[in-house]
Structure formats: C-alpha cells, structure tokens
C-alpha positions in Angstrom: 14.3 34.3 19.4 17.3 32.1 20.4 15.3 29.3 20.0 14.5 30.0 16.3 17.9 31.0 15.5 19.4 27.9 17.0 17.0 25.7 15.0 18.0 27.5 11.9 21.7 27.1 12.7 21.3 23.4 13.3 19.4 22.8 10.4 22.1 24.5 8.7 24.1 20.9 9.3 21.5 18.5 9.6 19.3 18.1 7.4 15.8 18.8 8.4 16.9 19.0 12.3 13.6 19.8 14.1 11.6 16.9 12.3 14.7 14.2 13.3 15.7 15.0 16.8 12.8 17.2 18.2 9.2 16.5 16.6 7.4 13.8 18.5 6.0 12.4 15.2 9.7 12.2 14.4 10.5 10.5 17.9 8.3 8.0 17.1 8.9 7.2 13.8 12.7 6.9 15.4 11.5 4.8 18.0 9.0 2.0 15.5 11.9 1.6 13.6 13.9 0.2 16.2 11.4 -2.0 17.2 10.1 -3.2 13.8 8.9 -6.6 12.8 9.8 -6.9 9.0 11.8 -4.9 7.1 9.2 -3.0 4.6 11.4 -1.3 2.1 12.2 -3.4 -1.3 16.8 -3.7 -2.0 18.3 -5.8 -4.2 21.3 -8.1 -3.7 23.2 -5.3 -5.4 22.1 -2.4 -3.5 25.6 -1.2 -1.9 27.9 -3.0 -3.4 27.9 -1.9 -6.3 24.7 0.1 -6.3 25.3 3.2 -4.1 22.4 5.5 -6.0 19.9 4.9 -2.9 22.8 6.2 -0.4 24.1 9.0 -2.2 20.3 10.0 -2.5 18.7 9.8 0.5 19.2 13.2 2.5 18.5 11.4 5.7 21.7 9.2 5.5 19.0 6.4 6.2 20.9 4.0 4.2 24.5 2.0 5.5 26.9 1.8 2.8 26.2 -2.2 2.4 22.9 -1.1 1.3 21.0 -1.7 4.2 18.3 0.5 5.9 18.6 2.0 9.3 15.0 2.2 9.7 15.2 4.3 13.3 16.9 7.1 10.9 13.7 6.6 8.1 11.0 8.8 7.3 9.5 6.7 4.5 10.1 9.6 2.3 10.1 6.9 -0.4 12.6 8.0 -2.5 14.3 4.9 -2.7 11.7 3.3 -3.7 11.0 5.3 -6.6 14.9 4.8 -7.5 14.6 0.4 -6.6 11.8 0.6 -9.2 12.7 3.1 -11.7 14.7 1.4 -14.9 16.4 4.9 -15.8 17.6 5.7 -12.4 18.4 2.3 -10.9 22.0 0.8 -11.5 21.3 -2.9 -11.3 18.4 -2.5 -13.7 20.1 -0.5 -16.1 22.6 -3.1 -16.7 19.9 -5.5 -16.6 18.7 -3.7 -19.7 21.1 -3.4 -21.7 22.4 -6.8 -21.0 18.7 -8.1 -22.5 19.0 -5.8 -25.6 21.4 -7.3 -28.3 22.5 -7.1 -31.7 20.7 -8.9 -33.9 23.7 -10.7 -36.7 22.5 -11.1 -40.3 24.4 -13.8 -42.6 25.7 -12.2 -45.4 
C-alpha cells in the first residue's frame, strides 16, 4: 500500500514517474539514448532559439532550451515530430508561409 501511494505521490511531480525512473523498458530506453549512434529526431536551425514550441511541449522536458534533444530523457513519444512537420503548429514554418504568400500590386 505504501508502495502505491508513494508512486502516486511521485507522479504527482514527475511526470509519468514509474515509466522514467523505475520500468526496465524505461531503463533501457534511458540507457540507448546515451549510447546512440545518430541522432534520429528531425530540428531545425531555428528550433530553440527562437522556436521554443517543441520544449514548452514535450512533458518529458526531453528537449534543452537550445533546441537540442536529450535523447537518455526520450520516449519517442513523437510529439515533436508531429509539431517539426506540422505548418499550423511549427514557428519557423509559419513564418515561412506567410513570408511566401504576398500581395499581388495591380497598376492602376
């Protein structure tokens, strides 16, 4: 029972405790991304700085405020991934867009 009720309380300020720090799927995936050969995950030059969408969304606090990805932290939830390729919730493509759409000027 206090092993339940101290999961619960240190879930409470860590998100998704048991699956980071206890599971040994979680172990592992901590311990390949230490020793990984490539980094797998798509950024952009302007992912953190200015970009900081990917870091304020990942609940796993996988991602260094220069936009970097602590893969020993990741669970490939993917969710960046979906933001790096989405154009309405991306920064840098956003601007990209509407930098590419333009007025068109007619002569009088």
């Amino acid at each position: 029972m206090l092993y339940a009720i101290g999961l619960l309380v240190l879930g409470a300020f860590s998100y998704k405790f048991f699956c980071r720090y206890l599971c040994p799927l979680g172990a592992g995936l901590a311990v390949l991304g230490r020793v990984r050969l490539w980094s797998w995950l798509p950024r952009r030059e302007q992912c953190g700085k200015p970009c900081q969408t990917c870091r304020h969304r990942c609940d796993y606090g996988a991602i260094a405020p220069g936009g970097s990805i602590r893969y020993d932290e990741c669970f490939q939830c993917m969710d960046c991934v979906v933001i790096y390729q989405s154009d309405e919730k991306c920064a840098p493509l956003i601007l990209e867009k509407k930098r590419r759409a333009s007025i068109p000027i007619k002569a009088a």
